[in-house]
N, CA and C atoms as an extended XYZ file, in Angstrom:
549
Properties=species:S:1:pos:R:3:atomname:S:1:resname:S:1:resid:I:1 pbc="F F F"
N        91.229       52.569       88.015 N   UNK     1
C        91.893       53.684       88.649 CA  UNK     1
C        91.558       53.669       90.130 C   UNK     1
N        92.310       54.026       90.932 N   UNK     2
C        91.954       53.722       92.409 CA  UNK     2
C        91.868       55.359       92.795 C   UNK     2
N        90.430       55.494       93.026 N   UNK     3
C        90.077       57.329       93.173 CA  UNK     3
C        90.772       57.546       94.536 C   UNK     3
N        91.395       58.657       94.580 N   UNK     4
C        91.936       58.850       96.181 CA  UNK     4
C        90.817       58.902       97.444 C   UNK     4
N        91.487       58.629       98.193 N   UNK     5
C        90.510       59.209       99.491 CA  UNK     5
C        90.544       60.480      100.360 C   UNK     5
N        91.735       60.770      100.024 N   UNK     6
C        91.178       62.380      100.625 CA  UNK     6
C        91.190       63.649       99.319 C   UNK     6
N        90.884       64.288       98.917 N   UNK     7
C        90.955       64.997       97.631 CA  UNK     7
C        91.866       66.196       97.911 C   UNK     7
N        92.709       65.655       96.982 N   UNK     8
C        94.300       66.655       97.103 CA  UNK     8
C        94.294       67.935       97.148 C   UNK     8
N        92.795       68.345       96.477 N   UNK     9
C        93.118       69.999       96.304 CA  UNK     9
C        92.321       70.652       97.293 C   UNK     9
N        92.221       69.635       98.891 N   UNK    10
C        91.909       70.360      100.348 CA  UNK    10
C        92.517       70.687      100.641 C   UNK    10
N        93.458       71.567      100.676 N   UNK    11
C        95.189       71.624      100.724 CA  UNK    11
C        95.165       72.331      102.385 C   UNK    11
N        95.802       71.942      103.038 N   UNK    12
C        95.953       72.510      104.500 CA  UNK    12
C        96.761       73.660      104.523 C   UNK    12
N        96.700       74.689      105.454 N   UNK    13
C        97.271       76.013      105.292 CA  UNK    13
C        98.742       75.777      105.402 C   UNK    13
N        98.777       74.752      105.583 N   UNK    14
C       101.031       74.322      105.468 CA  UNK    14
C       101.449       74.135      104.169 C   UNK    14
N       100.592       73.110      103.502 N   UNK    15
C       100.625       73.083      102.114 CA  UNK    15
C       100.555       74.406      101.576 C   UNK    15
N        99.640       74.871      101.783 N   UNK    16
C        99.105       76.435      100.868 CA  UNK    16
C       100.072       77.220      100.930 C   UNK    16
N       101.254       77.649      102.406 N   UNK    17
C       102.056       78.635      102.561 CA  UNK    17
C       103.554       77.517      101.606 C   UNK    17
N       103.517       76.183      101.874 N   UNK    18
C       104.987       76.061      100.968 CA  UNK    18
C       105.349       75.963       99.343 C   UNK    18
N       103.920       76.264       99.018 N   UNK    19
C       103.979       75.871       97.342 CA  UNK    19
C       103.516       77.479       96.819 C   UNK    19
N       103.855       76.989       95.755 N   UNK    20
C       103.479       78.613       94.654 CA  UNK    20
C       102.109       78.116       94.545 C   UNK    20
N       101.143       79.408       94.228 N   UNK    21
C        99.929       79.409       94.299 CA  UNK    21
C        99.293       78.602       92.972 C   UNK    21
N       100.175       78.923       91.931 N   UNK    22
C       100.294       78.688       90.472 CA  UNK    22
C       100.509       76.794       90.381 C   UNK    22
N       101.333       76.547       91.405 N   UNK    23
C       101.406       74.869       91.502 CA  UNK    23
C       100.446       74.766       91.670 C   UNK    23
N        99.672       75.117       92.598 N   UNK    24
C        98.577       74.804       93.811 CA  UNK    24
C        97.706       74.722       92.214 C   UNK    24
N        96.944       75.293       92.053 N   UNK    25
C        96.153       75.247       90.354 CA  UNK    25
C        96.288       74.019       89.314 C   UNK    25
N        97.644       73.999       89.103 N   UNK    26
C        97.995       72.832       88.307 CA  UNK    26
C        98.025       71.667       88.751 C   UNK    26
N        97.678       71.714       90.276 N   UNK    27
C        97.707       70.149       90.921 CA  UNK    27
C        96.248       69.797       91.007 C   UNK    27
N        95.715       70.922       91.297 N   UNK    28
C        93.996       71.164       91.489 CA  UNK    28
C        93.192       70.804       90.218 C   UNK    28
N        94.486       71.321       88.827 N   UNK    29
C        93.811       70.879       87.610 CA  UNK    29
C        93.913       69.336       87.295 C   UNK    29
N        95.236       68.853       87.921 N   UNK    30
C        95.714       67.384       87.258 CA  UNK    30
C        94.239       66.888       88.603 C   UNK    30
N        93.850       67.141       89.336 N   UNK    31
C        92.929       66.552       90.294 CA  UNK    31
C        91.523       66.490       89.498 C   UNK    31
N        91.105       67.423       88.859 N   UNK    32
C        90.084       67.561       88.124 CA  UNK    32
C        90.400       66.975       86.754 C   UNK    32
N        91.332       66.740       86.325 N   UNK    33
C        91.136       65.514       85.126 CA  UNK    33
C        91.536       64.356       85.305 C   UNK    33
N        91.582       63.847       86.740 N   UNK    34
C        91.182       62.375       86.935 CA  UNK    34
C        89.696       62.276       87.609 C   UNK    34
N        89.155       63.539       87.923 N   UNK    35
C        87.603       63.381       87.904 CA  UNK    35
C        87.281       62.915       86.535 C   UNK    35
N        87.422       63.749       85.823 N   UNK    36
C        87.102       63.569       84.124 CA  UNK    36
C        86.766       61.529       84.427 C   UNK    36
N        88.164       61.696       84.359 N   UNK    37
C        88.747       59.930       83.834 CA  UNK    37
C        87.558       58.988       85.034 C   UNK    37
N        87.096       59.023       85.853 N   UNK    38
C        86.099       58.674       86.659 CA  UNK    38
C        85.416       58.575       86.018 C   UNK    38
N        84.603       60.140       85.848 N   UNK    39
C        83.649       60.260       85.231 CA  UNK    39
C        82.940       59.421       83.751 C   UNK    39
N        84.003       59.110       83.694 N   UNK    40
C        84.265       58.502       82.278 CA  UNK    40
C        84.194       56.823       82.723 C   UNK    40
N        84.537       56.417       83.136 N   UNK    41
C        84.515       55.054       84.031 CA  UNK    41
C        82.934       55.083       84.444 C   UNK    41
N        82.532       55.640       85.249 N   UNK    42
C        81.016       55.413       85.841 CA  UNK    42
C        80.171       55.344       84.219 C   UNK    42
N        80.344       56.439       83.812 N   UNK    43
C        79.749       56.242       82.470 CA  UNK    43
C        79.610       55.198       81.728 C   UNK    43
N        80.973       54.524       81.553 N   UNK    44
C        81.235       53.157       80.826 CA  UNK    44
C        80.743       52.081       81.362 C   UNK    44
N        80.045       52.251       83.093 N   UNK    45
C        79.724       50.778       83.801 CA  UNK    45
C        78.272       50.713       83.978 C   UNK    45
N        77.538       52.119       83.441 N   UNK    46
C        76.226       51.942       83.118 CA  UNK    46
C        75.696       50.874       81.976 C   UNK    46
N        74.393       50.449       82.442 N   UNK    47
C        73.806       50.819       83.902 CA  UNK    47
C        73.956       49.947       84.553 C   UNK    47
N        74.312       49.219       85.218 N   UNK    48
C        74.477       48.231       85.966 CA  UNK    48
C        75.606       47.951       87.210 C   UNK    48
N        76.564       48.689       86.677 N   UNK    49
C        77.812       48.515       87.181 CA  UNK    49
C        78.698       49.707       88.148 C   UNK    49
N        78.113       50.377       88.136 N   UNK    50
C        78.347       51.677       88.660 CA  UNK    50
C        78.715       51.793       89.990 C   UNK    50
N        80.092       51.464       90.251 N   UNK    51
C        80.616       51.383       91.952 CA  UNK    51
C        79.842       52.924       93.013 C   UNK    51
N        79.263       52.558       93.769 N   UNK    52
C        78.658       53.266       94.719 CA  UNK    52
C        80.018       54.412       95.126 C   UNK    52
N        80.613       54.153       95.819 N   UNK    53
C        81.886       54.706       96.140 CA  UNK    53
C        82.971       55.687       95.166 C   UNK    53
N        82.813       55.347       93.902 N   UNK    54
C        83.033       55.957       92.968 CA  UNK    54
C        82.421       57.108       92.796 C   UNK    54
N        80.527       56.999       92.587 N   UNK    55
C        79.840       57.803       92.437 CA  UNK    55
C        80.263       58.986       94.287 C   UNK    55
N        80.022       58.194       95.092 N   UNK    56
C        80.510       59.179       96.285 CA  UNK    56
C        81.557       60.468       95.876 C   UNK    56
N        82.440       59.765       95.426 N   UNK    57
C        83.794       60.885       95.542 CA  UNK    57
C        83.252       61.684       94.198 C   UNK    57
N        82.629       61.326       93.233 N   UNK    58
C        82.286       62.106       92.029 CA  UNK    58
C        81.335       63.389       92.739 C   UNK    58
N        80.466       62.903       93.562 N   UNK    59
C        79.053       64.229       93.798 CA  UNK    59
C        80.108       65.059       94.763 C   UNK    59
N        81.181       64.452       95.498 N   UNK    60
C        81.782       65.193       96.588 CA  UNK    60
C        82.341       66.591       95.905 C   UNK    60
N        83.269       65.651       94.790 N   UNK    61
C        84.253       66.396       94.432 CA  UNK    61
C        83.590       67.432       92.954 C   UNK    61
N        81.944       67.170       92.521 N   UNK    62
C        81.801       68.262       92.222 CA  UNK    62
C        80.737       68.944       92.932 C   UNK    62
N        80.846       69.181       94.004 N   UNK    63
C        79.429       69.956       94.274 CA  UNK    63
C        80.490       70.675       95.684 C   UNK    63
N        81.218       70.210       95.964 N   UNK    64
C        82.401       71.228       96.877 CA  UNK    64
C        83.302       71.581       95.977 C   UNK    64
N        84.099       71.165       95.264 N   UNK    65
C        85.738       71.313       95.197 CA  UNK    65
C        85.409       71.779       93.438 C   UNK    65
N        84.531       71.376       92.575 N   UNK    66
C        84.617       72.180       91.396 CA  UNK    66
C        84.341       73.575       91.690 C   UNK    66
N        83.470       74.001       92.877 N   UNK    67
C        83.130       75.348       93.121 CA  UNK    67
C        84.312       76.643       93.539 C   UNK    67
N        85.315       75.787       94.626 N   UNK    68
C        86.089       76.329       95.349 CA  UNK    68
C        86.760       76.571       94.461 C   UNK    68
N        87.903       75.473       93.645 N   UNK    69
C        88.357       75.608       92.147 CA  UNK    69
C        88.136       77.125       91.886 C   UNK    69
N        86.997       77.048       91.198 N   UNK    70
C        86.539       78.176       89.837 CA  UNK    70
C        86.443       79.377       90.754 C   UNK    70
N        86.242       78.925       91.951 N   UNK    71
C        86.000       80.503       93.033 CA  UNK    71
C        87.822       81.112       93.329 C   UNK    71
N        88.443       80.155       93.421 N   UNK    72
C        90.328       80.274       93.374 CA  UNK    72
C        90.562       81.309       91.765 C   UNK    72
N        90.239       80.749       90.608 N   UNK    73
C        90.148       81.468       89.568 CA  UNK    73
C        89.482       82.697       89.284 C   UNK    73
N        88.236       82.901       89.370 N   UNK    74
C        87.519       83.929       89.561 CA  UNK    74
C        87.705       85.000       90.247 C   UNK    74
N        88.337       84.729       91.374 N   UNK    75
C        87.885       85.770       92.361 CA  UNK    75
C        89.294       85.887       93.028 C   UNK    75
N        90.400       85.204       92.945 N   UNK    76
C        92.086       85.234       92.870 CA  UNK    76
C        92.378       85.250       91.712 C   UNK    76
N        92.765       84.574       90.453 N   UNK    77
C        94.001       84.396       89.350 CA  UNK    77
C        93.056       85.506       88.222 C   UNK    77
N        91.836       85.413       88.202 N   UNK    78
C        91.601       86.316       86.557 CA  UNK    78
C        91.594       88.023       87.269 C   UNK    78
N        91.260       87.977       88.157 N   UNK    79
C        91.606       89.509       88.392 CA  UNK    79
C        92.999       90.130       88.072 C   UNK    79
N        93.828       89.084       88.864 N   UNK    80
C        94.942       89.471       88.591 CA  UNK    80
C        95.983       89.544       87.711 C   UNK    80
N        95.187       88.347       86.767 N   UNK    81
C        96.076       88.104       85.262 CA  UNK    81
C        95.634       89.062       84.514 C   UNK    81
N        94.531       90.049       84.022 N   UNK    82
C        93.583       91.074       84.108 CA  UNK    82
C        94.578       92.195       84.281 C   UNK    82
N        94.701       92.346       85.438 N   UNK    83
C        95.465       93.729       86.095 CA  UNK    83
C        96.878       94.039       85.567 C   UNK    83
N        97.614       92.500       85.141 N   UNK    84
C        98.629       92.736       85.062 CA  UNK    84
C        99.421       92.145       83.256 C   UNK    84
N        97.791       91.664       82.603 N   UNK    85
C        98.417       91.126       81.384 CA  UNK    85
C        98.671       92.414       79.987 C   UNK    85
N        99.094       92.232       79.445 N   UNK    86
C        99.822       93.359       78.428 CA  UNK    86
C        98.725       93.160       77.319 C   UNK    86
N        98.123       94.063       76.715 N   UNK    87
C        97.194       94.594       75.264 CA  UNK    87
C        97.528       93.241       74.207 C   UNK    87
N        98.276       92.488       74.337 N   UNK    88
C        98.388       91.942       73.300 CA  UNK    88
C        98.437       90.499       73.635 C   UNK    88
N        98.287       90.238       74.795 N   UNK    89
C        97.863       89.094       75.623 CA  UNK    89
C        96.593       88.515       75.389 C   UNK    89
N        94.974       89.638       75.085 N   UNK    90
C        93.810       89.018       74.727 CA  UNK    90
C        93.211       88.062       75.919 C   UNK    90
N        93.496       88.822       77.325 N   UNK    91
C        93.326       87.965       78.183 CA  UNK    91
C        91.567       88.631       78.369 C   UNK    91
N        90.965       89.519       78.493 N   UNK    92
C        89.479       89.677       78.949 CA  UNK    92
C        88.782       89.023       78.334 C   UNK    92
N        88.856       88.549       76.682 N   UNK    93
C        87.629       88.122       76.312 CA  UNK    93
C        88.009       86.352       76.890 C   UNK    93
N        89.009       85.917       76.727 N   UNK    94
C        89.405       84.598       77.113 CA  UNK    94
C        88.986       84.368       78.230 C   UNK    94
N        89.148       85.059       79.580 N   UNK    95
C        89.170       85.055       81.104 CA  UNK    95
C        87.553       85.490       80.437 C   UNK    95
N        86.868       85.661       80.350 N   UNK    96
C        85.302       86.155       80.255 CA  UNK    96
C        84.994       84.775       79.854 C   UNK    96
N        85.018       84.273       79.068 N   UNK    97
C        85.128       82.737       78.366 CA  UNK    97
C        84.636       81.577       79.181 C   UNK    97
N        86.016       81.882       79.940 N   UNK    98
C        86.538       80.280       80.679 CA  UNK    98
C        85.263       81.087       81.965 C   UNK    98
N        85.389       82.694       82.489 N   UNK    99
C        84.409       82.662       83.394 CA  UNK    99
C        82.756       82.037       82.819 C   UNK    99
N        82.100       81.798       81.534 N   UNK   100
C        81.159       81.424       80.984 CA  UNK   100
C        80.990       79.885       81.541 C   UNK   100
N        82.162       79.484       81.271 N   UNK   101
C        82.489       78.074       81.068 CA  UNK   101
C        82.707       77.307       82.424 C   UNK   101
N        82.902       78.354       83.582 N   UNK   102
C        82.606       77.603       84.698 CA  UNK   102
C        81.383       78.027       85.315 C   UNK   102
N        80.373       78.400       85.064 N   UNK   103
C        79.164       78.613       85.405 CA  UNK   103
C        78.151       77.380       84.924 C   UNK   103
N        78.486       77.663       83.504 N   UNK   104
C        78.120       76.136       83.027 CA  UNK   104
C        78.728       75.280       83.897 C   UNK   104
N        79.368       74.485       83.647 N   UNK   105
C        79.800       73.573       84.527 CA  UNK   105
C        79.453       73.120       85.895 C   UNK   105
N        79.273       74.596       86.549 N   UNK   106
C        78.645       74.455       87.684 CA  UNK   106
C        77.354       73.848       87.685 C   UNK   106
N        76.701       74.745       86.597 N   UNK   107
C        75.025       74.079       86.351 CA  UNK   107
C        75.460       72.485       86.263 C   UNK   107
N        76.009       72.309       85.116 N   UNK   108
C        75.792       70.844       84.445 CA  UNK   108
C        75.955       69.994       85.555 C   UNK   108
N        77.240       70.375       86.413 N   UNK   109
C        77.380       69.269       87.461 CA  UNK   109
C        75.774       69.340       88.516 C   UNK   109
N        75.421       70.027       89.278 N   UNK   110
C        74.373       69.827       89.936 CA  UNK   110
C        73.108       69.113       89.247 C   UNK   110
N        73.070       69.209       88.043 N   UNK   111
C        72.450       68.240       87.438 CA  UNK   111
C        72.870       66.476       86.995 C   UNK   111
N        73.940       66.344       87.024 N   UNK   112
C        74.699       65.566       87.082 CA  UNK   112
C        75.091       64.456       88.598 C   UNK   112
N        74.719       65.637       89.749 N   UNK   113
C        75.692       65.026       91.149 CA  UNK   113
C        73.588       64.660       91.497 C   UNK   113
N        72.714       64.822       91.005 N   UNK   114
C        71.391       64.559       91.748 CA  UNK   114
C        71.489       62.688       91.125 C   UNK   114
N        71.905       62.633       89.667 N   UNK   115
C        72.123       61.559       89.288 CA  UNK   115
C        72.905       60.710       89.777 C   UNK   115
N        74.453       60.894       89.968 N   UNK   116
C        75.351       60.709       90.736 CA  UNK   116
C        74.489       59.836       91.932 C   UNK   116
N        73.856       60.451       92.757 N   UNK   117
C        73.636       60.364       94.175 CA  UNK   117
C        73.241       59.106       94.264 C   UNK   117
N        71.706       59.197       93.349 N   UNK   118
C        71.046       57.983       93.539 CA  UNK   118
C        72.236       56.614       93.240 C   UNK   118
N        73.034       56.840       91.920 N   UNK   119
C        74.030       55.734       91.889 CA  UNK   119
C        74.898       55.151       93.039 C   UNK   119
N        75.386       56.301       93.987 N   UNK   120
C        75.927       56.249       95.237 CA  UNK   120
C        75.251       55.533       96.185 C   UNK   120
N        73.954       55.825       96.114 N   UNK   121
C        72.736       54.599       96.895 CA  UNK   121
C        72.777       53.178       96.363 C   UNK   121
N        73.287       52.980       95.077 N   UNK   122
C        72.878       51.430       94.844 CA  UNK   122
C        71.563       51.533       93.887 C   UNK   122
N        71.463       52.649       93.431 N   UNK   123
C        70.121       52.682       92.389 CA  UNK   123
C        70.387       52.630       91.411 C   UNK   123
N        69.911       52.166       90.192 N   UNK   124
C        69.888       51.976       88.445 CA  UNK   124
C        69.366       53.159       88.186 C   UNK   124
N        69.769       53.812       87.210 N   UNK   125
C        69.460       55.168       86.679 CA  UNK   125
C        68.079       55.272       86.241 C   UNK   125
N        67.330       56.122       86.008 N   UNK   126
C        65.762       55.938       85.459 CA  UNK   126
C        66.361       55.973       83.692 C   UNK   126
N        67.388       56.616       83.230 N   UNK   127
C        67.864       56.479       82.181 CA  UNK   127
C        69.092       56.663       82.057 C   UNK   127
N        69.754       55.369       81.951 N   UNK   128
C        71.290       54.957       81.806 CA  UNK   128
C        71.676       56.237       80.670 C   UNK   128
N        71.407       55.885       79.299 N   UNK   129
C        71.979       56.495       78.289 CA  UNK   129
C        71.476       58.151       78.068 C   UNK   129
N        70.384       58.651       78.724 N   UNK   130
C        70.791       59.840       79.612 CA  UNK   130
C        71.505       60.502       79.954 C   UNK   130
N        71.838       59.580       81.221 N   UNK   131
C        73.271       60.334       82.311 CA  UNK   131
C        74.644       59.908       81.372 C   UNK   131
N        74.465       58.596       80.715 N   UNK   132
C        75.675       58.465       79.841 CA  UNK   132
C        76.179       59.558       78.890 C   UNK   132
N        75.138       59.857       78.337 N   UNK   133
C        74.965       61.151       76.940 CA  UNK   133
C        75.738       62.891       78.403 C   UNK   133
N        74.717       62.851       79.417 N   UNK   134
C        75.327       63.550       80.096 CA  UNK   134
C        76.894       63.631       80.906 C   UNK   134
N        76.916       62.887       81.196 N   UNK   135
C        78.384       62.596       81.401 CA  UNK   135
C        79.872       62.704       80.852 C   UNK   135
N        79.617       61.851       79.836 N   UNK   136
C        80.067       62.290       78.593 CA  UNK   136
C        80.483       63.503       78.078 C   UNK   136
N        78.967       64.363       77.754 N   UNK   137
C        79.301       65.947       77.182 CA  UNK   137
C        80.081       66.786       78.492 C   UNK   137
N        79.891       66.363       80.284 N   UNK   138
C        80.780       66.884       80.569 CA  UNK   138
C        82.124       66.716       81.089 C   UNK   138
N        82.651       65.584       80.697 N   UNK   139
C        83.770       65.201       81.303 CA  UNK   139
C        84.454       65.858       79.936 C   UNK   139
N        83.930       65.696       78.181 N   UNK   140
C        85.313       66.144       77.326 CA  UNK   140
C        85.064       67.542       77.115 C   UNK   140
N        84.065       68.177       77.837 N   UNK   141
C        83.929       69.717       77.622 CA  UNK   141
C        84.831       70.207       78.823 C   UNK   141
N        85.120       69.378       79.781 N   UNK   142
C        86.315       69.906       80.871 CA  UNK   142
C        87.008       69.595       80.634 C   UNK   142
N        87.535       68.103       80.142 N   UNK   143
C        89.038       68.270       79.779 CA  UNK   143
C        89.670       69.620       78.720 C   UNK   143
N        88.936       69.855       77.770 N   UNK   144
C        88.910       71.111       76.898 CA  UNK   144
C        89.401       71.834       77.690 C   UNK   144
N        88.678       72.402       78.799 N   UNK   145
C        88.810       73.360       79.791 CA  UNK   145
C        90.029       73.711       79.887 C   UNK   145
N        90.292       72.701       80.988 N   UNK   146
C        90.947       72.216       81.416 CA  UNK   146
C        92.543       72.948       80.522 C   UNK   146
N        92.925       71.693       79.426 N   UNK   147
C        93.915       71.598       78.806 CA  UNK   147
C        93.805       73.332       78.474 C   UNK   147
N        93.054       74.238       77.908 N   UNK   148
C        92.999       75.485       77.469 CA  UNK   148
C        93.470       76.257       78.620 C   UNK   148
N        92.923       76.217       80.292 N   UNK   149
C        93.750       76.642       81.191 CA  UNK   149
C        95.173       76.343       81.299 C   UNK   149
N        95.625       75.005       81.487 N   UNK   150
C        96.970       74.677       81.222 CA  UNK   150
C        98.019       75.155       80.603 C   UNK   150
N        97.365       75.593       79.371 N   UNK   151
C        98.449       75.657       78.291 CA  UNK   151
C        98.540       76.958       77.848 C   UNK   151
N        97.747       77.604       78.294 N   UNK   152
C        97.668       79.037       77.955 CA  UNK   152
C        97.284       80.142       78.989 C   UNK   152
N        96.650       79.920       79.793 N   UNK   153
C        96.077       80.680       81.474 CA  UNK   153
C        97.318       80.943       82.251 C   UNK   153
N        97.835       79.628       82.954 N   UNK   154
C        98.600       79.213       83.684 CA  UNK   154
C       100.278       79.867       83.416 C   UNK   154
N       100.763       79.402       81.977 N   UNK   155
C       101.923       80.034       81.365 CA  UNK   155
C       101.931       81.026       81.645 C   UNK   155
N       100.439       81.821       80.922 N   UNK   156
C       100.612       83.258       80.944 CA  UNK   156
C       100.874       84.004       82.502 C   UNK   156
N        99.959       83.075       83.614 N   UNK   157
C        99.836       83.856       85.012 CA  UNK   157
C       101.596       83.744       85.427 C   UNK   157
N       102.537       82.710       84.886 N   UNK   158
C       103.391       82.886       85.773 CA  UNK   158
C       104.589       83.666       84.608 C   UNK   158
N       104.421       83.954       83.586 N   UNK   159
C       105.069       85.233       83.070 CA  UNK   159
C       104.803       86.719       83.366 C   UNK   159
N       103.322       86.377       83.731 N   UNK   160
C       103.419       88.232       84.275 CA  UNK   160
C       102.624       88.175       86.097 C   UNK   160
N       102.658       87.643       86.352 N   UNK   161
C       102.106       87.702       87.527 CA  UNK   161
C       103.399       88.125       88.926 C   UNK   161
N       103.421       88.911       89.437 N   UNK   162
C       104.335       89.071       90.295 CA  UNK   162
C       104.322       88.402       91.543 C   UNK   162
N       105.392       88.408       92.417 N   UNK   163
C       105.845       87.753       93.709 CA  UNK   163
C       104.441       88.159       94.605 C   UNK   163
N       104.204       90.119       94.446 N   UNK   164
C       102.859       90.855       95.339 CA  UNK   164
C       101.654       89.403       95.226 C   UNK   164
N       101.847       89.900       93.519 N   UNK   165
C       100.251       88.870       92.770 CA  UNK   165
C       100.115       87.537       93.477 C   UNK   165
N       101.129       86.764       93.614 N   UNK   166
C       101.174       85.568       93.788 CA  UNK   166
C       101.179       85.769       95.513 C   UNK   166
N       101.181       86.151       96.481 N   UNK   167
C       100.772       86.052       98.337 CA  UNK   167
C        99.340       86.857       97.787 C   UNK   167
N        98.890       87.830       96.925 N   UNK   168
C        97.263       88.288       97.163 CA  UNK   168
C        96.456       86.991       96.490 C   UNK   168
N        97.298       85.757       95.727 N   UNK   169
C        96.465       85.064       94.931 CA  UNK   169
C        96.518       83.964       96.124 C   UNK   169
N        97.240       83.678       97.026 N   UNK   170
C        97.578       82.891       97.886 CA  UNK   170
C        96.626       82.659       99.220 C   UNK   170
N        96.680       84.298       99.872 N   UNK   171
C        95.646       84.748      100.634 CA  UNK   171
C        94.112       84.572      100.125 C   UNK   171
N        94.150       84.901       98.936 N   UNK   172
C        92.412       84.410       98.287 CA  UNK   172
C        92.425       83.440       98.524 C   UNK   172
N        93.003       82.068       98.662 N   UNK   173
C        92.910       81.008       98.489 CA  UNK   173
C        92.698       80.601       99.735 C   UNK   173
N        93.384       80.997      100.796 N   UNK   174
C        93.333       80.365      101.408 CA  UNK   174
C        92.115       80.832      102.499 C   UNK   174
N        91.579       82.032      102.113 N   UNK   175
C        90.360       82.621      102.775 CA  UNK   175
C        89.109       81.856      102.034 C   UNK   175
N        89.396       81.319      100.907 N   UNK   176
C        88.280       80.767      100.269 CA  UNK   176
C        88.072       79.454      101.159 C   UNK   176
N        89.356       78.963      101.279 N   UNK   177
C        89.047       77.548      102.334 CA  UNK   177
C        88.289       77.620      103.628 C   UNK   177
N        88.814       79.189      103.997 N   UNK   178
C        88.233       79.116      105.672 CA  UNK   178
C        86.663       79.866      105.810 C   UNK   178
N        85.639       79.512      104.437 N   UNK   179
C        84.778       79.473      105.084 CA  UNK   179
C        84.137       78.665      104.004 C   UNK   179
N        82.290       78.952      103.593 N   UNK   180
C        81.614       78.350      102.891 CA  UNK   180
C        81.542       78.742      101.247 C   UNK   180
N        81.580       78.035      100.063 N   UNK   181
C        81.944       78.386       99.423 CA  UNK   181
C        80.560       78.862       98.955 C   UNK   181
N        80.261       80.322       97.876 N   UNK   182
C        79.649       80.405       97.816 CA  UNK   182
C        78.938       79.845       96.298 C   UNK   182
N        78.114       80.087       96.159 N   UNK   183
C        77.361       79.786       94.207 CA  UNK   183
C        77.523       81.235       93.298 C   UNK   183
């Protein structure tokens, strides 16, 4: 797979104002499950084989851009899918969920991107089948994610989410870019 070089879901405020906010997500998601598919690659070339450069864009893209992500969701799309989904939707305990599920994630990766790093140096793991075993549990616990946002989050945000919802989910977004993201 040839990992990109600039990571698509930096989206510049031109991008951000010509697309629906709701694209913007689903491109951010198809971006995060070719991390997966990486992830999954570095895994498979342990220990020995592990392209430096690979590992680069892996610690980049989770220790900035998984954060910003889940901070776009959190703090733009579940409020508002929340505010505006109907009693029979079952969106709080779900949106409570997936909020569980990116906290984890967050953890797992910083444990994950310290490993990462050294690979990025040109170092052999202190334990290949370790980070393999780790890796692993989180690349198919995000695709999960992942596909569960897709197919059911996403649908739902753009059946009830309004034109208002979608420039206040837009503006989150794009205030999230213009500064530091937080933990």
């Amino acid at each position: 797979m040839d990992w990109p070089k600039a990571t698509p879901i930096a989206f510049d405020s031109e991008d951000m104002v010509r697309n629906d906010p709701i694209d913007l997500l689903v491109r951010s998601h198809a971006f995060h499950a070719q991390l997966c598919d990486l992830l999954e690659q570095i895994a498979d070339s342990l220990p020995d084989d592990a392209d430096p450069l690979q590992c680069r864009h892996a610690v980049r893209t989770l220790k900035e851009e998984l954060p910003l992500h889940h901070r776009d969701e959190e703090d733009g799309l579940f409020p508002l899918l929340e505010l505006r989904a109907q009693v029979d939707d079952n969106v709080t305990e779900h949106l409570a969920q997936l909020s569980l599920e990116h906290a984890t994630d967050e953890s797992f990766a910083d444990e994950l991107t310290e490993e990462l790093e050294g690979l990025s140096l040109g170092r052999r793991p202190s334990n290949p089948n370790m980070l393999g075993y780790m890796l692993r549990g989180f690349f198919e616990s995000y695709r999960r994610h992942l596909h569960w946002e897709n197919t059911v989050v996403l649908p739902l945000a753009r059946k009830r989410l309004t034109d208002q919802d979608l420039t206040v989910l837009l503006t989150r977004m794009m205030r999230h870019r213009s500064g530091p993201v937080e933990s």
